[in-house]
N, CA, C and O of each residue as an XYZ file, in Angstrom:
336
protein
N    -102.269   -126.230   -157.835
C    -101.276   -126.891   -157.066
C    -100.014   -126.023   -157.062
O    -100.013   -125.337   -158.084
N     -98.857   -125.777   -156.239
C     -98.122   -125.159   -156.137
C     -97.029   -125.797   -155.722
O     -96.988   -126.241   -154.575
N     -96.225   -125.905   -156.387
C     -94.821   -126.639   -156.559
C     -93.988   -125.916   -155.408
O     -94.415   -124.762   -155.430
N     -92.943   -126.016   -154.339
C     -92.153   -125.498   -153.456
C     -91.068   -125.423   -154.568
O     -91.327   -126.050   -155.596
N     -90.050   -124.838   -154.518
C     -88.828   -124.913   -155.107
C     -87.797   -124.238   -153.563
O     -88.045   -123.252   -152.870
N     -86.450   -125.397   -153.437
C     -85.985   -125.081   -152.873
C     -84.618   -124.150   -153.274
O     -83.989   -124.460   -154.286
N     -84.225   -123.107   -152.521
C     -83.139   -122.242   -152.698
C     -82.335   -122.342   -151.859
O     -81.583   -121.369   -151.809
N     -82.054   -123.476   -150.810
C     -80.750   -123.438   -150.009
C     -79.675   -123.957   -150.743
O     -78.636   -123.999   -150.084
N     -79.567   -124.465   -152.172
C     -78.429   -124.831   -152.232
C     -77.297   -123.278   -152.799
O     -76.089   -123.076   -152.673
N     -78.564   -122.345   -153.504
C     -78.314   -121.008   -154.324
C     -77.731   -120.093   -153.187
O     -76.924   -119.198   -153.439
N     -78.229   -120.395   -151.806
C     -78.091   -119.436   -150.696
C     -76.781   -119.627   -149.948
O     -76.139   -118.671   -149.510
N     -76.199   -121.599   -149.743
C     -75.579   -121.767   -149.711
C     -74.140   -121.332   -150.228
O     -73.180   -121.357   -149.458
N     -74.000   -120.884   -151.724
C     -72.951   -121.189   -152.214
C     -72.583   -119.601   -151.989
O     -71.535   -119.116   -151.565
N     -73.962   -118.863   -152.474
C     -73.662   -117.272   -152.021
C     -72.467   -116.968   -150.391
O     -71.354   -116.484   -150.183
N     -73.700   -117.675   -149.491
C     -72.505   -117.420   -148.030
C     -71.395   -117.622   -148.195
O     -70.624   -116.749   -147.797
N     -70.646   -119.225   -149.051
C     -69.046   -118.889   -148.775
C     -68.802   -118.480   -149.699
O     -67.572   -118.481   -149.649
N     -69.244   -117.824   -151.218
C     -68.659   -116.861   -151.520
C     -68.230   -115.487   -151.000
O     -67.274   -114.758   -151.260
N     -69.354   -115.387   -150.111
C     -69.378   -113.587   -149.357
C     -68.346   -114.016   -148.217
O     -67.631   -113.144   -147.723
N     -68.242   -115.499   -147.737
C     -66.949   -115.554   -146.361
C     -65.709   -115.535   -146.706
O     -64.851   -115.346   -145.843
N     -65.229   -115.807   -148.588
C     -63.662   -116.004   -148.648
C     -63.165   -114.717   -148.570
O     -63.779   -113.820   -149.148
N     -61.765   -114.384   -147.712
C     -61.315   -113.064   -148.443
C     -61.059   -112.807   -149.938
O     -60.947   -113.413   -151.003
N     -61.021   -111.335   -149.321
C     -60.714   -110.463   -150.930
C     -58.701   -111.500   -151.589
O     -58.364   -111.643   -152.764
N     -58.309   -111.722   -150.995
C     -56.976   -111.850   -150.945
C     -57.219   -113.129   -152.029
O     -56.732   -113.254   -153.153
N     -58.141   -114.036   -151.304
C     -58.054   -115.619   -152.315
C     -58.412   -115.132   -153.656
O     -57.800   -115.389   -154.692
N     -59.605   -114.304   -153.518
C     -60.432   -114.571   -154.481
C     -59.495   -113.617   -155.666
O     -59.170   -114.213   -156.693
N     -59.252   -112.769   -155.574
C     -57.750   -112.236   -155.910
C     -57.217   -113.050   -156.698
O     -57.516   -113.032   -157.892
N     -56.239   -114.007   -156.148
C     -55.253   -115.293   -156.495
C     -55.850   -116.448   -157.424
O     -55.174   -117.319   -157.970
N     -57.256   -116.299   -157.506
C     -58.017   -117.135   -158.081
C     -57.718   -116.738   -159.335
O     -56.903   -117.416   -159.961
N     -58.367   -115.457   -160.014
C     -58.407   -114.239   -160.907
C     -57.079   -114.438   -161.931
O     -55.988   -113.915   -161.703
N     -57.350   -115.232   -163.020
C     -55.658   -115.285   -163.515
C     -55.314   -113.886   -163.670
O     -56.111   -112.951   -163.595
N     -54.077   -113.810   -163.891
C     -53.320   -112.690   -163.803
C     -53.052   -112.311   -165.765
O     -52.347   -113.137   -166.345
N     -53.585   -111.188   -166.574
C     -53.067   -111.045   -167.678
C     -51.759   -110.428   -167.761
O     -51.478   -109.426   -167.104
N     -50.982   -110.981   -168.523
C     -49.748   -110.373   -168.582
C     -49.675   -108.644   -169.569
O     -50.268   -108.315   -170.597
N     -48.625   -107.815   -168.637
C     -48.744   -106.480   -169.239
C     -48.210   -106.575   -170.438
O     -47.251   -107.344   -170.476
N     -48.482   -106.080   -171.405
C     -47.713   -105.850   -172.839
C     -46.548   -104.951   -172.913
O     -46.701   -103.730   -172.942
N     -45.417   -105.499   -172.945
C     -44.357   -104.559   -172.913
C     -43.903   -103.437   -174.215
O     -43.795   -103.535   -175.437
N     -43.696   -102.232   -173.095
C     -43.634   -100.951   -174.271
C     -42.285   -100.890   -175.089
O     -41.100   -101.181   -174.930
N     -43.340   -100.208   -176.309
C     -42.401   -100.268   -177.397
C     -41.811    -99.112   -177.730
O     -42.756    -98.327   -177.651
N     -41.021    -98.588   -177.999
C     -40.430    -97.855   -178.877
C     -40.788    -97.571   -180.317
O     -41.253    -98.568   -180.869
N     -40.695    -96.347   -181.195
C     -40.644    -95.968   -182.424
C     -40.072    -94.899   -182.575
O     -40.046    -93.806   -182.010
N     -39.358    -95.640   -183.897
C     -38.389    -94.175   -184.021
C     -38.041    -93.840   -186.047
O     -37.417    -94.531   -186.852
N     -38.491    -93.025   -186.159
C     -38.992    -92.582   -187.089
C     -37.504    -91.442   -188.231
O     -37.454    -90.213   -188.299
N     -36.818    -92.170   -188.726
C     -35.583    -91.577   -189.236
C     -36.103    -90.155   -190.337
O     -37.182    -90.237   -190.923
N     -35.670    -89.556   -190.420
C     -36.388    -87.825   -190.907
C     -35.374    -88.020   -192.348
O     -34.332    -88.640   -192.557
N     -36.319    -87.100   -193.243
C     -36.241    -87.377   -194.951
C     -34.889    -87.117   -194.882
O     -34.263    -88.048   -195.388
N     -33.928    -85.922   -194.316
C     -32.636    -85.539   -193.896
C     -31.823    -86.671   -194.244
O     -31.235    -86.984   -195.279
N     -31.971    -87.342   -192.819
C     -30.957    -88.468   -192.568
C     -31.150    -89.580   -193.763
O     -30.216    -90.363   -193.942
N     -32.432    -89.693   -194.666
C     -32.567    -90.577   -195.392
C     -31.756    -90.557   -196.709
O     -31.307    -91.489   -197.376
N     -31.700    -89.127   -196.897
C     -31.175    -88.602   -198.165
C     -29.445    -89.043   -197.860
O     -28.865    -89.829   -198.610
N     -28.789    -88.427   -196.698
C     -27.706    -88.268   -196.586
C     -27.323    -90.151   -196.492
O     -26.276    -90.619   -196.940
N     -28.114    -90.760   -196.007
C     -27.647    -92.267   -196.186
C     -27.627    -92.860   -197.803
O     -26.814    -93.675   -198.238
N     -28.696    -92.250   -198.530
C     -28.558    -92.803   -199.983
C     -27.558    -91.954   -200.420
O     -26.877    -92.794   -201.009
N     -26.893    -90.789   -200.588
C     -25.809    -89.832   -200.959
C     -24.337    -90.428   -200.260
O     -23.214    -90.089   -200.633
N     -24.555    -91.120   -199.474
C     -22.864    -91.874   -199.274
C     -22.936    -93.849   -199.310
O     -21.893    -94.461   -199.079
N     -24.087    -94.532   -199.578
C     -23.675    -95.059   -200.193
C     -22.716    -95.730   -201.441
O     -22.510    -95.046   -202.443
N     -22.301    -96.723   -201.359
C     -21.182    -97.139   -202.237
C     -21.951    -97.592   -203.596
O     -23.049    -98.142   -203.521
N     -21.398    -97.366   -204.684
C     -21.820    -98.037   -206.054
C     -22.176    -99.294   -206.132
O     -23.107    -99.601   -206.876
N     -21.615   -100.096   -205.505
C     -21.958   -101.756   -205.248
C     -23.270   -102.236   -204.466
O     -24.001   -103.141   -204.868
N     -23.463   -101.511   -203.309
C     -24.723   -101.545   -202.465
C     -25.758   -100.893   -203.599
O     -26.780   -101.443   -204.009
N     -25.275    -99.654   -203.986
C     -26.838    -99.145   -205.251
C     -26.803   -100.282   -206.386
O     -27.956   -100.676   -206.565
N     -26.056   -100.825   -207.061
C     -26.182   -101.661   -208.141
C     -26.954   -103.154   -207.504
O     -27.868   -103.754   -208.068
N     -26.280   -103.555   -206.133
C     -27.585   -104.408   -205.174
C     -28.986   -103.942   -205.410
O     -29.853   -104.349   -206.184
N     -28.972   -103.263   -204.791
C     -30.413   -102.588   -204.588
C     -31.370   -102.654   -205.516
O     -32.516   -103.059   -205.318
N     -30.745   -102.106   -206.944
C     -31.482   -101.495   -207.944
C     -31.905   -103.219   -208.770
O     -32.912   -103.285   -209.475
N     -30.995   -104.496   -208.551
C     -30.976   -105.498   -209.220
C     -32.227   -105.987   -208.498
O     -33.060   -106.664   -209.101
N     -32.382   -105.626   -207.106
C     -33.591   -106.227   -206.429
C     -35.236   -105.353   -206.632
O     -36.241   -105.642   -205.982
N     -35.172   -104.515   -207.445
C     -36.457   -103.538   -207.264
C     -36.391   -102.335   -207.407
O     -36.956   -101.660   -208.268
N     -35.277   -101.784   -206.069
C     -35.339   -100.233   -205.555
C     -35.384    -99.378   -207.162
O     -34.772    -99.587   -208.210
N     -36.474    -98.286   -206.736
C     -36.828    -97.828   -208.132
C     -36.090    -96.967   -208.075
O     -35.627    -96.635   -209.166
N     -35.575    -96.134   -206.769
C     -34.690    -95.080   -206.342
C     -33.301    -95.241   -206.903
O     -32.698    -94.320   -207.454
N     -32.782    -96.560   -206.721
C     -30.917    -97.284   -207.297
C     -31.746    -96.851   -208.680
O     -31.549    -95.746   -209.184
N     -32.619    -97.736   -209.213
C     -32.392    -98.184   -210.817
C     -32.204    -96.256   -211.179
O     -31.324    -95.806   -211.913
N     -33.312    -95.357   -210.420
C     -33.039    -93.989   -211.214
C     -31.200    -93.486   -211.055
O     -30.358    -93.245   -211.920
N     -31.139    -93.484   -209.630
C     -29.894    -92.908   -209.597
C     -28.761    -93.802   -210.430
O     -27.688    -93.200   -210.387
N     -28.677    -94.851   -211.056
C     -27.876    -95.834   -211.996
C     -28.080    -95.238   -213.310
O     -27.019    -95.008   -213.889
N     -29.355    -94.856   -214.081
C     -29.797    -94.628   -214.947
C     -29.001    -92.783   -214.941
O     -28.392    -92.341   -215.915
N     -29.143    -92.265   -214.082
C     -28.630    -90.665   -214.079
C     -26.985    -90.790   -214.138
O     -26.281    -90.209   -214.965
N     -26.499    -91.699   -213.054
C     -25.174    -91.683   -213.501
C     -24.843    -92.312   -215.190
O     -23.992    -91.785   -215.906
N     -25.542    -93.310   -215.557
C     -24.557    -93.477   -216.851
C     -25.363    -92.364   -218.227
O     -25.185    -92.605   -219.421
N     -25.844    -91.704   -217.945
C     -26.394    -90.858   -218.398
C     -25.375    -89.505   -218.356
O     -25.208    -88.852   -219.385
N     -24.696    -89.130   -217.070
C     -23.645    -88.456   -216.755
C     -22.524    -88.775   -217.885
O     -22.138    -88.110   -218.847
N     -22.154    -90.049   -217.394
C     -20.855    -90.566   -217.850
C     -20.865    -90.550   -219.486
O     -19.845    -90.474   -220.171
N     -21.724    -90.605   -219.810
C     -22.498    -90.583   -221.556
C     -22.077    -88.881   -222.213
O     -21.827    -88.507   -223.359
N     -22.137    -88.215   -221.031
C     -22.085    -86.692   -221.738
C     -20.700    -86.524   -221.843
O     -20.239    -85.492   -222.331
């Protein structure tokens, strides 16, 4: 026995897909938003040094109370100075 199976509804939907313009189908298509460019900017060992070399005593004694292993040495060298 041989079963018919009908395909006009498959054939159907094909045609008005192939009749909408390019333009709708377009507008349909959400739109992803572009990722806006970033910048990086990368400060050089130079400028790093010369910012810890004019810091104030108060900002290094900050610093060094919070962690910075860099304050606690340079704290430790000055009263080490002041000692001689």
């Amino acid at each position: 026995m041989i079963n018919s199976v009908s395909g006009s509804t498959h054939a159907q939907a094909t045609a008005q897909a192939a009749t909408q313009p390019a333009a709708v189908t377009e507008q349909l298509a959400p739109s992803k938003p572009q990722p806006a460019p970033t910048d990086t900017v990368q400060i050089s060992a130079a400028a790093l040094a010369l910012k810890e070399a004019i810091e104030n005593p108060a900002q290094t004694a900050r610093e060094a109370a919070s962690g910075d292993l860099q304050a606690k040495r340079l704290l430790a060298r000055e009263a080490a100075d002041k000692a001689l």
